[in-house]
C-alpha atoms as a printed R data frame, in Angstrom:
    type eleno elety resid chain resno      x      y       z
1   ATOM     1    CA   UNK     A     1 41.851 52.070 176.207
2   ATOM     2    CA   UNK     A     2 40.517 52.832 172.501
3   ATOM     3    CA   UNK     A     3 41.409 56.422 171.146
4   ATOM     4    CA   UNK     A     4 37.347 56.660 171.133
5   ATOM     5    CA   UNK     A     5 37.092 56.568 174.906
6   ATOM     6    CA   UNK     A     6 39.983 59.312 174.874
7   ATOM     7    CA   UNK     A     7 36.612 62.491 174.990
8   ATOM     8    CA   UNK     A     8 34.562 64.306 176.840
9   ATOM     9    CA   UNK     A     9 32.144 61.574 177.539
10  ATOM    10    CA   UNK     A    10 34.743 58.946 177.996
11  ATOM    11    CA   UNK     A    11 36.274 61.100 181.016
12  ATOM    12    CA   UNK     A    12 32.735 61.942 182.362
13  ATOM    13    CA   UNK     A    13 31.958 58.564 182.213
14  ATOM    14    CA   UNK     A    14 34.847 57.198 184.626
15  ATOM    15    CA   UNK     A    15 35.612 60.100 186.638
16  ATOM    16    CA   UNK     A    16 31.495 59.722 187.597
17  ATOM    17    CA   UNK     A    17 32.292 56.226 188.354
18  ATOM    18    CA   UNK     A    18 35.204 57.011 190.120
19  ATOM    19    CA   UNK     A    19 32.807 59.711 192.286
20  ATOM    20    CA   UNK     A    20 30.678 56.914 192.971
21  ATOM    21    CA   UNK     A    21 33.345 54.631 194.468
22  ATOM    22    CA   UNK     A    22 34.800 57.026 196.664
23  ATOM    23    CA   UNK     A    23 31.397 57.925 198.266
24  ATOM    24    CA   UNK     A    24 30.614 54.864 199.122
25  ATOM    25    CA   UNK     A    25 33.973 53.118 200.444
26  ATOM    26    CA   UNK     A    26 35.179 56.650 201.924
27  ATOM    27    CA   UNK     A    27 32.517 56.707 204.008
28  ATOM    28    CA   UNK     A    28 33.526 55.528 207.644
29  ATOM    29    CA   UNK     A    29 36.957 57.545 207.478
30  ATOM    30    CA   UNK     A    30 34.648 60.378 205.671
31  ATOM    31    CA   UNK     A    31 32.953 60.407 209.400
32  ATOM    32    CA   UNK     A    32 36.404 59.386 211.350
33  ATOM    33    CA   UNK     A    33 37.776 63.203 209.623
34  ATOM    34    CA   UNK     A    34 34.548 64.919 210.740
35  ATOM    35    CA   UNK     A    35 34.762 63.971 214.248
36  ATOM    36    CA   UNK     A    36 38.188 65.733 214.125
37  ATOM    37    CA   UNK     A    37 36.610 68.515 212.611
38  ATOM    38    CA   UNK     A    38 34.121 68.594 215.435
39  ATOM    39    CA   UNK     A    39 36.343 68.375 218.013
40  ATOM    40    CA   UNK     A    40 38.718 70.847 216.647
41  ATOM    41    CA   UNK     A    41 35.819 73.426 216.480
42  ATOM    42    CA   UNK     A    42 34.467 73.043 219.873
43  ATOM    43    CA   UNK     A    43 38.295 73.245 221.682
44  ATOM    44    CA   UNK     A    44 38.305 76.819 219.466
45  ATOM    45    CA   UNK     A    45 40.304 75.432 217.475
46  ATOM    46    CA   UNK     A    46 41.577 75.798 213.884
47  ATOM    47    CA   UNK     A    47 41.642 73.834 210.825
48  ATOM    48    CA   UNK     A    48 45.036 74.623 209.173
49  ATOM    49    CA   UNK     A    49 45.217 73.338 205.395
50  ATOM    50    CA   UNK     A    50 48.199 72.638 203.582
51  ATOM    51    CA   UNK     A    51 48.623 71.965 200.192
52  ATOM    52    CA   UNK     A    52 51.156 72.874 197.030
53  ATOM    53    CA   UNK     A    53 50.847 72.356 193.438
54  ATOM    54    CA   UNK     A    54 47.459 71.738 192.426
55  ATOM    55    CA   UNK     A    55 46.800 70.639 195.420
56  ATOM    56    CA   UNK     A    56 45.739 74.072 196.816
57  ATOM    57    CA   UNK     A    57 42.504 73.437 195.018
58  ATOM    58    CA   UNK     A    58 41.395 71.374 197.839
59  ATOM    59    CA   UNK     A    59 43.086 73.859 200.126
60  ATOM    60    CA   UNK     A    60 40.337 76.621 199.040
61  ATOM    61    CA   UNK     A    61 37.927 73.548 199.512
62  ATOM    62    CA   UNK     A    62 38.791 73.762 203.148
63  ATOM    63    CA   UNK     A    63 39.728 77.312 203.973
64  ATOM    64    CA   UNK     A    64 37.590 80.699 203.471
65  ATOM    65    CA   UNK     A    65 34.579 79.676 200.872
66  ATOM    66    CA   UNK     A    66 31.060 80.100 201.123
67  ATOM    67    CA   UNK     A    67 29.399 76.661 202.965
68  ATOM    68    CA   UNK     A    68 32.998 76.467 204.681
69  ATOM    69    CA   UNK     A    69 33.553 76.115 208.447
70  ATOM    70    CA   UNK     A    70 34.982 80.038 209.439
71  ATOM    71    CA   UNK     A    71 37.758 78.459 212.113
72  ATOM    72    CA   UNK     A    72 39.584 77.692 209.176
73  ATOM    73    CA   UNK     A    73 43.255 78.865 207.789
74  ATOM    74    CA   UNK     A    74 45.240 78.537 204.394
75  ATOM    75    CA   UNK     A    75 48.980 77.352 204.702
76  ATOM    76    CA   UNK     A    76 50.487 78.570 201.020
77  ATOM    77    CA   UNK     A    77 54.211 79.065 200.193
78  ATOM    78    CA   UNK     A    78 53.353 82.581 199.110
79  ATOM    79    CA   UNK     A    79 52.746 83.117 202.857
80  ATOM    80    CA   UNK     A    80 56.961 83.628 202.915
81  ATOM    81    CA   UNK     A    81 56.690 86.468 200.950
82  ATOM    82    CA   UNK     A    82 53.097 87.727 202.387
83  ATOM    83    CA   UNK     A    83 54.022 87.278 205.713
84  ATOM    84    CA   UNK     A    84 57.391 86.486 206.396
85  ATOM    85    CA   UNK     A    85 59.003 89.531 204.322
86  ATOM    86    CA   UNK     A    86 61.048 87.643 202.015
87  ATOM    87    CA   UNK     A    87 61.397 88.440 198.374
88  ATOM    88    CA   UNK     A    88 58.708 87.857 195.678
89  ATOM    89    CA   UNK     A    89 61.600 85.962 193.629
90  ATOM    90    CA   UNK     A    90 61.736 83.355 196.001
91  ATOM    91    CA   UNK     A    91 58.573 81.785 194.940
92  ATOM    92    CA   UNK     A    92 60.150 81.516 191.065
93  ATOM    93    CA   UNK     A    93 62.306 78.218 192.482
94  ATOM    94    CA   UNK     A    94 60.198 75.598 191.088
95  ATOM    95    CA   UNK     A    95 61.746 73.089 193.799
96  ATOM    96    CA   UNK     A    96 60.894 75.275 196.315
97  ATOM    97    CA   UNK     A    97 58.960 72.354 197.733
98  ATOM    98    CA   UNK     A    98 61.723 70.238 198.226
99  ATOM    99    CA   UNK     A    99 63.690 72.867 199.927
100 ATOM   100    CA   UNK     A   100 64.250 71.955 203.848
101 ATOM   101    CA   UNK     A   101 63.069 74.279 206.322
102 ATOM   102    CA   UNK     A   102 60.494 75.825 204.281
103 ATOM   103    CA   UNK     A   103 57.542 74.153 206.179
104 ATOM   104    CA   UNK     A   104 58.751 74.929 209.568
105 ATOM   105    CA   UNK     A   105 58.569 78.271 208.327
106 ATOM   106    CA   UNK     A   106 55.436 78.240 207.492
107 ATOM   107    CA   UNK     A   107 54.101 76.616 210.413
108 ATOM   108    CA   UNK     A   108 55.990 79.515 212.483
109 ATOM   109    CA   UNK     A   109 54.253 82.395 210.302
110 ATOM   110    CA   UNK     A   110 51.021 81.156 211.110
111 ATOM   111    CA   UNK     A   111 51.545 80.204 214.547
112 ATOM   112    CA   UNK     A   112 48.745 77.431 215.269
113 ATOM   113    CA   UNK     A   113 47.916 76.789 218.820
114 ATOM   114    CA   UNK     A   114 47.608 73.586 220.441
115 ATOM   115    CA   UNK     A   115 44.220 72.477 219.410
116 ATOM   116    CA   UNK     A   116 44.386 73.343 215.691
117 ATOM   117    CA   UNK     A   117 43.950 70.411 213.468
118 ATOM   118    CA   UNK     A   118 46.012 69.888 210.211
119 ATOM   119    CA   UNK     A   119 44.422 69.194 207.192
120 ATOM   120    CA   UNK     A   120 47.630 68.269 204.519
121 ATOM   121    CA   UNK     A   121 46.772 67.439 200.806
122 ATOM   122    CA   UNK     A   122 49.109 66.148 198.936
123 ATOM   123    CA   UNK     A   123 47.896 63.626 195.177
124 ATOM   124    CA   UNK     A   124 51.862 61.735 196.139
125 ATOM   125    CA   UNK     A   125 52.253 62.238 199.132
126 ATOM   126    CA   UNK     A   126 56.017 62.099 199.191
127 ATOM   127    CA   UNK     A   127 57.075 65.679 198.172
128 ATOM   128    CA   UNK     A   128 59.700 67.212 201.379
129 ATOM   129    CA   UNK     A   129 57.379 69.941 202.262
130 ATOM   130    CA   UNK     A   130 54.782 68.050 202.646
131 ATOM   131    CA   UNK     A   131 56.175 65.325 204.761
132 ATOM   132    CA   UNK     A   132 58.068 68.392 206.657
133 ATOM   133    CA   UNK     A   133 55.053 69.619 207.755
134 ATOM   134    CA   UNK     A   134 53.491 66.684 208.895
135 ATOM   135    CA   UNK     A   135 56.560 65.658 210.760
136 ATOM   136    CA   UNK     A   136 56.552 69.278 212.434
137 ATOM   137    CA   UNK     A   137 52.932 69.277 213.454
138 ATOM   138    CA   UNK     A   138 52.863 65.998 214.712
139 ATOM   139    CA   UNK     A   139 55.674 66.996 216.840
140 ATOM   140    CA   UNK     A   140 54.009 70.264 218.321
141 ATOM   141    CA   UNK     A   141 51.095 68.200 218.830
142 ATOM   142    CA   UNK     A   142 48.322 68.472 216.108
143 ATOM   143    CA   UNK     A   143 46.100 65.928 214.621
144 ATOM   144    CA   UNK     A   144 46.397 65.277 210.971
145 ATOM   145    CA   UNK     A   145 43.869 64.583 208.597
146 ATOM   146    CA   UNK     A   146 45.541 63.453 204.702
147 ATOM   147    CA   UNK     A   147 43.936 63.608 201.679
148 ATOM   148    CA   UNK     A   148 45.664 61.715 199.080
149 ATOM   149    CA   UNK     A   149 45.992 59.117 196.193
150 ATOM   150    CA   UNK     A   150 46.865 55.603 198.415
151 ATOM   151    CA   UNK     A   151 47.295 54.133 194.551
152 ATOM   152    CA   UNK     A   152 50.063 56.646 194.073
153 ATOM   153    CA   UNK     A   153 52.087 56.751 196.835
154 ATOM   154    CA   UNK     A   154 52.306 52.785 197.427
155 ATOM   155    CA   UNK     A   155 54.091 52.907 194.407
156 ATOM   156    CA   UNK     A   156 56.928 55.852 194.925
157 ATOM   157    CA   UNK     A   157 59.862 56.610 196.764
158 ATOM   158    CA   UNK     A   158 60.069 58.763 199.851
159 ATOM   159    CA   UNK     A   159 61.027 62.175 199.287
160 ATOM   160    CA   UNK     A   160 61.942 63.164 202.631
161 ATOM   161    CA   UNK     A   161 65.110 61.834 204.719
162 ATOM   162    CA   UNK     A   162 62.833 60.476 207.537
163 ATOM   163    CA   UNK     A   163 61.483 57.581 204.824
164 ATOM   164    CA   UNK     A   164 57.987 59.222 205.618
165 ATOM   165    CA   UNK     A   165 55.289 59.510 203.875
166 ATOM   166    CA   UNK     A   166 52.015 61.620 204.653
167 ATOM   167    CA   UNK     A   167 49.887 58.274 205.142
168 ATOM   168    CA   UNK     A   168 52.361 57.381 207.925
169 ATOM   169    CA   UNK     A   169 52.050 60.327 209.770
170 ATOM   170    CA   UNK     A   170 48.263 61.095 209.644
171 ATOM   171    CA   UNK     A   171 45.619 59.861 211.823
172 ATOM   172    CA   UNK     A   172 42.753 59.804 209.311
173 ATOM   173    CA   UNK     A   173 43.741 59.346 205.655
174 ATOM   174    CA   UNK     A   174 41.154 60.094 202.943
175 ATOM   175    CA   UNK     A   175 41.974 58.115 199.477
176 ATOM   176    CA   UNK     A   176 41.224 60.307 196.643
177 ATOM   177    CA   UNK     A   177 41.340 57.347 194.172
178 ATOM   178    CA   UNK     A   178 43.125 58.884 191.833
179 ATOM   179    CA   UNK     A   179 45.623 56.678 189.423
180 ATOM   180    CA   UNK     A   180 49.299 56.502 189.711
181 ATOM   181    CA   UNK     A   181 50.147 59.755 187.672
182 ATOM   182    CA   UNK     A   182 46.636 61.396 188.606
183 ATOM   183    CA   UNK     A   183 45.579 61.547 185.075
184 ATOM   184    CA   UNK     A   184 42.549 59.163 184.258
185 ATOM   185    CA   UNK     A   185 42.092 58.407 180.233
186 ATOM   186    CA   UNK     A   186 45.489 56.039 178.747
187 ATOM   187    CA   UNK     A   187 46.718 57.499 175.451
188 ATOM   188    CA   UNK     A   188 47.911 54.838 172.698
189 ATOM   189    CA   UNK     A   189 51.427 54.896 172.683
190 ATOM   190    CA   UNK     A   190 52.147 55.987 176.743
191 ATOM   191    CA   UNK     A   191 51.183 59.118 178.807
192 ATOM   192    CA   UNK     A   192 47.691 59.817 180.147
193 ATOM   193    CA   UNK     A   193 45.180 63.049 179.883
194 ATOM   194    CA   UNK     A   194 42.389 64.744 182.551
195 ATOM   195    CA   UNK     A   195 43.253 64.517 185.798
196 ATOM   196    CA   UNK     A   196 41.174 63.472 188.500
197 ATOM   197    CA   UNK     A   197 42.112 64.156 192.147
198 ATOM   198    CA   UNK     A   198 40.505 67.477 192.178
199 ATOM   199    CA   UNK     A   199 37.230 66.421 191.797
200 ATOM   200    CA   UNK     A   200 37.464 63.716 194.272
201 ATOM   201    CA   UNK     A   201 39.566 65.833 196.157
202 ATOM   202    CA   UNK     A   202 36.879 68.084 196.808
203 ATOM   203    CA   UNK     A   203 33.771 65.307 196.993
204 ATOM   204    CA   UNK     A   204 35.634 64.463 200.223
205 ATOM   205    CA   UNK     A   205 36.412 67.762 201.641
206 ATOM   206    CA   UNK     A   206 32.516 68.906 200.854
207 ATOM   207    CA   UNK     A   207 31.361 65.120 202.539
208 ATOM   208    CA   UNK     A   208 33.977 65.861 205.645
209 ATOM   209    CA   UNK     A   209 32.132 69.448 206.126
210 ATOM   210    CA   UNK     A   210 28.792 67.927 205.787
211 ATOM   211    CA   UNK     A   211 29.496 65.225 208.069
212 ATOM   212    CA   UNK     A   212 30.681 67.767 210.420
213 ATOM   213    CA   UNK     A   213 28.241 70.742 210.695
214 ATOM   214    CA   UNK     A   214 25.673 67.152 210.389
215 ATOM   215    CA   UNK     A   215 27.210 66.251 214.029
216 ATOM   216    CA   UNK     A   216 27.376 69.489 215.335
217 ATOM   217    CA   UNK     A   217 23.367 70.232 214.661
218 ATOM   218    CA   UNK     A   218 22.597 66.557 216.455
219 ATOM   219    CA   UNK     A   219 23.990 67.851 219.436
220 ATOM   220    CA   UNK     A   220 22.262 70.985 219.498
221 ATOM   221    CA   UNK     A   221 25.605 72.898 217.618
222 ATOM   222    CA   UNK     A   222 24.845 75.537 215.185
223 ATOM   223    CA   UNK     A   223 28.257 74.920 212.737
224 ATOM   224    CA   UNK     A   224 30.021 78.057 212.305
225 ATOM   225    CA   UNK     A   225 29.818 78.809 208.342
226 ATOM   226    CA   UNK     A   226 30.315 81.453 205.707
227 ATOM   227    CA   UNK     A   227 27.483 82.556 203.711
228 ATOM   228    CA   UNK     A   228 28.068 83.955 200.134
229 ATOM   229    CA   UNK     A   229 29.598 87.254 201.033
230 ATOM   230    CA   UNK     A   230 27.732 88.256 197.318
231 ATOM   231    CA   UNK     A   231 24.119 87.676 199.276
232 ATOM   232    CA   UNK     A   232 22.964 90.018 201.499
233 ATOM   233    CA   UNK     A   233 24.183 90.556 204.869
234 ATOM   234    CA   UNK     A   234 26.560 88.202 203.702
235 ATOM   235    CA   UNK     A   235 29.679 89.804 204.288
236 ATOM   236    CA   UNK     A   236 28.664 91.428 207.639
237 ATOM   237    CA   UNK     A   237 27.740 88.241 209.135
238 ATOM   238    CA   UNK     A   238 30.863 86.519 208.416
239 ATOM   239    CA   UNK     A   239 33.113 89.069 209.855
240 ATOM   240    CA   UNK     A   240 31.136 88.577 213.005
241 ATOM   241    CA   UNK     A   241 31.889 84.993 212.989
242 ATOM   242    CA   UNK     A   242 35.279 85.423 212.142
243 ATOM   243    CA   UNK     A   243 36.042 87.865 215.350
244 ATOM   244    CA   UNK     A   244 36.005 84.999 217.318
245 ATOM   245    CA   UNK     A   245 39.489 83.936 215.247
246 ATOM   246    CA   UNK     A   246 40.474 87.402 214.671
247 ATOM   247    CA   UNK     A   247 44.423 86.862 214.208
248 ATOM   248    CA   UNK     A   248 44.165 83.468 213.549
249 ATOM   249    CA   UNK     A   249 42.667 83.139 209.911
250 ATOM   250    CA   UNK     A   250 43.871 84.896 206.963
251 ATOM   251    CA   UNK     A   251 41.945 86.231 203.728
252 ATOM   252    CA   UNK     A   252 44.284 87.542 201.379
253 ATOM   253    CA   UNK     A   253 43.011 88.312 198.104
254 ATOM   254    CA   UNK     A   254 45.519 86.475 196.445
């Protein structure tokens, strides 16, 4: 790559091409996650999301935002603290993530029922929390639906004991296309700048809730999502949606 494509334009330029290739070739497992979606929903079910890291971008994606599906929750590790009453230093251990136990935890503080659905993003796919928690909702039960980088995690190690990996444990994957390392534009000499998986990340959350409420409305389903709670009525109308959940979805302000 020449130092010249190493700019704004240069990382428009491929990341939009990047866009492009993941809406087209994402699109029957784009439609395989939606019908989980949909069938999640109508059982009164939950869509739990899961992320770490930077990863938790696409975890807002899912959970709690305006032109988001209301049956849905955030899994974060600050959730130990929020809700599980142990100490704020707890979350300084930057290998917290690797730490076993930690996602059964979690999965116990927010105490899913049978029909929620698991949606676990992870750019590796390899880190031990991650894998945990896949491992522990596939044994209670729960569907999964990945997102992830298939280029990245062909290419490293397990992290957990089991040899697992989130693609082997999830019933739909969705590849964010992002390069080994995440970051898109080579430097000269080694190393790599801009990172992509959040933007692709979230083209394929926002097609999965298209698809969705899209299938719901063909069969006479009105989908069950926020409005702006800075529009009017906004806020009052969501709470009413969200009574139907009411111990069942957080939203925290942090």
């Amino acid at each position: 790559m020449s130092v010249e494509s190493v700019s704004a334009q240069g990382f428009a330029e491929r990341s939009l091409a990047v866009l492009r290739h993941v809406t087209e070739s994402a699109r029957d497992d784009v439609r395989r996650a939606a019908e989980l979606i949909v069938d999640c929903v109508r059982g009164g079910g939950v869509i739990q999301a899961f992320g770490t890291g930077h990863s938790q971008a696409m975890v807002l994606e899912v959970a709690g935002r305006a032109g988001g599906l209301v049956p849905t929750n955030r899994l974060q590790m600050a959730d130990l603290v929020l809700f599980g009453g142990d100490d704020p230093s707890v979350l300084d251990d930057p290998l917290l993530e690797r730490a076993p136990g930690v996602a059964a935890r979690l999965y116990d503080l927010a105490a899913p029922h049978a029909g929620d659905l698991f949606v676990i993003v992870s750019n590796s796919g390899v880190n031990n929390v991650i894998v945990e928690m896949a491992l522990h909702a596939k044994e209670q039960g729960h569907r999964i639906l990945a997102i992830t980088s298939l280029t990245h995690t062909r290419v490293v190690p397990a992290g957990h004991a089991s040899g697992k990996k989130l693609v082997d444990l999830a019933d739909v994957v969705l590849d964010n296309a992002a390069p080994v390392g995440d970051a898109l534009l080579e430097l000269p000499g080694g190393g790599a700048a801009s990172a992509l998986s959040t933007l692709t990340g979230v083209m394929l959350v926002q097609m999965a809730v298209a698809e969705a409420s899209g299938l719901l409305l063909a069969a006479g389903e009105r989908p069950p999502v926020y409005v702006s709670a800075n529009v009017p009525g906004g806020f009052e109308g969501n709470l009413k949606l969200e009574a139907k959940y009411a111990g069942r979805i957080r939203r925290t302000a942090s």
